[in-house]
C-alpha positions in Angstrom: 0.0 0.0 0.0 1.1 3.7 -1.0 0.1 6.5 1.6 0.3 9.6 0.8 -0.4 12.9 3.1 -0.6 15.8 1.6 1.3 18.6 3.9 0.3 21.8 1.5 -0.8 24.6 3.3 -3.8 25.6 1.4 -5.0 21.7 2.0 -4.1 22.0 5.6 -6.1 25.6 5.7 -9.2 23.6 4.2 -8.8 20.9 6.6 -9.3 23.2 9.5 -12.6 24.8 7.4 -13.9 21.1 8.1 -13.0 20.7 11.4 -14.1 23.7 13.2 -17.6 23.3 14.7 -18.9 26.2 13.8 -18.0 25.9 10.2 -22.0 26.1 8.6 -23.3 23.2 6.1 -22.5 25.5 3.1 -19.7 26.2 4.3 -18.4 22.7 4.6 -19.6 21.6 1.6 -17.2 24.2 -0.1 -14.8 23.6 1.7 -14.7 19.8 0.8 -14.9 20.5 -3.2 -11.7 22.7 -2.3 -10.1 20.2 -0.7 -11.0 17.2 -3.0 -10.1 19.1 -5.9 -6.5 19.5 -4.4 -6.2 16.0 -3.6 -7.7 14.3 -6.8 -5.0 16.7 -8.2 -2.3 15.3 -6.5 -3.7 11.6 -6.8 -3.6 11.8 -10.6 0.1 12.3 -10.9 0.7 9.5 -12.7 -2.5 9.7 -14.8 -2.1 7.9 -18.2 -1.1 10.6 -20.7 0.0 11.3 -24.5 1.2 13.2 -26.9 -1.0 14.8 -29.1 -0.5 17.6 -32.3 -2.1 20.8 -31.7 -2.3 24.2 -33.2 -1.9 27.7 -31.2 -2.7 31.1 -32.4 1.5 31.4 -33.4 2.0 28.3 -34.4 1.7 24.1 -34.2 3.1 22.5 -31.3 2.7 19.3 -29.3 0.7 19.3 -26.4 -0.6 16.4 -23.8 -3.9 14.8 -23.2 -5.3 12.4 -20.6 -6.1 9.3 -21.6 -7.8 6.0 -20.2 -9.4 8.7 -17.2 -9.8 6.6 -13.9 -13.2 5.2 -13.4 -14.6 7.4 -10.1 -16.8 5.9 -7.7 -17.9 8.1 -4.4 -19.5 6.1 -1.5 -22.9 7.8 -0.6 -23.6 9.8 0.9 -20.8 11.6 2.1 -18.9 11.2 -0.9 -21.4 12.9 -3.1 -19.5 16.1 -1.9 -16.4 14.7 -3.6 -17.6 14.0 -7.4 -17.8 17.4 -8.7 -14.4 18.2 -7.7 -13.4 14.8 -9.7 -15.6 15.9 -12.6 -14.1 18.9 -13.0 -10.5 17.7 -13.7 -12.2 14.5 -15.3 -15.1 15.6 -17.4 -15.1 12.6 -19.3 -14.8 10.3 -16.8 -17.4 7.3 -15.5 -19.0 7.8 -12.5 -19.9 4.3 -10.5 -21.8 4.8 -7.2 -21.6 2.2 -3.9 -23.9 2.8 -1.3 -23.2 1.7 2.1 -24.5 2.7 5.5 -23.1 2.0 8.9 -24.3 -0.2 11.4 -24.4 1.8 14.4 -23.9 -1.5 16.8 -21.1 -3.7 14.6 -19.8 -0.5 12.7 -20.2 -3.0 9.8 -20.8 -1.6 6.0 -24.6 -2.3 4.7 -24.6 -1.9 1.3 -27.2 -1.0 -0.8 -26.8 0.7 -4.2 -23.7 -0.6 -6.6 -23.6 0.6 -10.3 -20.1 0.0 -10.9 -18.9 -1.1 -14.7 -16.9 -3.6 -15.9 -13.5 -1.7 -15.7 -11.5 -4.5 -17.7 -7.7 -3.8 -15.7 -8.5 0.2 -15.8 -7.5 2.3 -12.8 -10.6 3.5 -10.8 -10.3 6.5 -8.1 -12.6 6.0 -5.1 -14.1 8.7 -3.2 -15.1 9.1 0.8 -14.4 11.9 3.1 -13.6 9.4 6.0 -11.6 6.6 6.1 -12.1 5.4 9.9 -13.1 1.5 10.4 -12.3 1.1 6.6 -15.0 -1.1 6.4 -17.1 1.1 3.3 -13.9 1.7 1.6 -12.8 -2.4 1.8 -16.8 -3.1 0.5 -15.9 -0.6 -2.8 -12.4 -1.7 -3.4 -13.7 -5.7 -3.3 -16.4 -4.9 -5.6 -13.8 -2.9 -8.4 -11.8 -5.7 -7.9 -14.9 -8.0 -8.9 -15.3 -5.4 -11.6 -11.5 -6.6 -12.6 -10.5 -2.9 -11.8 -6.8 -2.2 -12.7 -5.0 0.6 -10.1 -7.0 1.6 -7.0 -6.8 4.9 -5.6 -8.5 6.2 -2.5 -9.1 9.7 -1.3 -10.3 10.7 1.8 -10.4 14.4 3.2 -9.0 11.9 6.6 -8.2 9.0 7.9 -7.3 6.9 10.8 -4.9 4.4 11.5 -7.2 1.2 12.1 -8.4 2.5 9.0 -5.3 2.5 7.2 -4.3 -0.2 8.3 -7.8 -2.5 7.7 -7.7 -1.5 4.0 -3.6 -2.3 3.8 -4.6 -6.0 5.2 -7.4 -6.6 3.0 -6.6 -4.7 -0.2 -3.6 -5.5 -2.4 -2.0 -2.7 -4.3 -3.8 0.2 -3.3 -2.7 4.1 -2.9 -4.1 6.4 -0.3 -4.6 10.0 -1.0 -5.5 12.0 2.5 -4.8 15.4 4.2 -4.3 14.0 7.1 -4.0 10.7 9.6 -5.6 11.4 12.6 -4.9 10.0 16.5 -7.5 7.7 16.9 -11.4 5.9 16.7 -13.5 6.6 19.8 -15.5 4.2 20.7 -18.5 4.7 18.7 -15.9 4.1 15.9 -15.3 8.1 15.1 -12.2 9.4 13.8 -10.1 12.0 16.4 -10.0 14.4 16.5 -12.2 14.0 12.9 -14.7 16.3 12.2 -17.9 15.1 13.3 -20.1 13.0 10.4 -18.9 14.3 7.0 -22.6 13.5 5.6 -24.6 15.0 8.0 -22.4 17.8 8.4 -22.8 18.7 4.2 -26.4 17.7 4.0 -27.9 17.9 7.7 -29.0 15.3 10.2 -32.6 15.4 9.8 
């Protein structure tokens, strides 16, 4: 497993935007398309590329083009607030969703909703604010890998270690892409010092 924490400033200053208590629902949603958008960024630095012939207003040159864009798959619901910041830098990427809720007594992953394609051995970015049991994460990395999914990436706005380390145990070959490795779970399986419940904090608790 690759893990890679991403010490930049303005993802650090985003980071806090999340954590603070009194940041609003709007305001965290923001803040977490900000912050994905500079991870996703830095996971897709080894994005398959090429060369390709193009003409400026002075004259031809040779420019570059992504190619074979990464399958992305956000875990619902908190991930929703991930995709467009993945859409944005790939617009003509797929979009597979995996639904899974957490059992409040065995912290378990319920799953519900999978519309992931056939990927045939292409790389696949998955997409979760929290990485804290790892047990959604695991459930959406085992199904890509069903779906004969090539490179796995996951990013997550934070993680923990028992998180970190469940998906190292259980995934092969996998990258990690987070702003930060926390402490700690509580034990109500919460990441700390975290930032409370990434869903209800972007979309409310009713």
């Amino acid at each position: 497993m690759q893990l890679t924490v991403v010490e930049h400033p303005v993802v650090q200053a985003r980071l806090t935007t999340l954590r603070r208590t009194d940041t609003t629902n709007a305001e965290f949603r923001r803040a977490l398309h900000q912050l994905s958008t500079l991870l996703i960024y830095e996971a897709l630095d080894d994005v398959h590329t090429a060369a390709v012939e193009i003409e400026t207003p002075m004259a031809p040159t040779i420019g570059t083009q992504v190619v074979d864009s990464p399958v992305v798959v956000p875990i619902l619901r908190a991930g929703l607030g991930m995709l467009e910041a993945a859409r944005l830098l790939l617009p003509d990427a797929l979009v597979g969703f995996v639904g899974a809720r957490r059992d409040e007594e065995t912290f378990e992953p319920q799953a519900y909703l999978d519309t992931v394609p056939p990927l045939e051995e292409g790389p696949a970015i998955v997409l979760d604010p929290m990485l804290a049991t790892g047990g959604s994460l695991i459930h959406a990395c085992e199904l890509l890998r069903d779906r004969e999914a090539g490179p796995i990436t996951i990013v997550c706005a934070l993680a923990a270690p028992e998180g970190v380390e469940a998906v190292d145990e259980a995934i092969d070959d996998v990258r990690i892409v987070t702003a930060a490795v926390d402490e700690r779970l509580n034990e109500v399986a919460f990441i700390v010092p975290g930032l409370g419940d990434a869903g209800d904090r972007q979309f409310g608790d009713a």
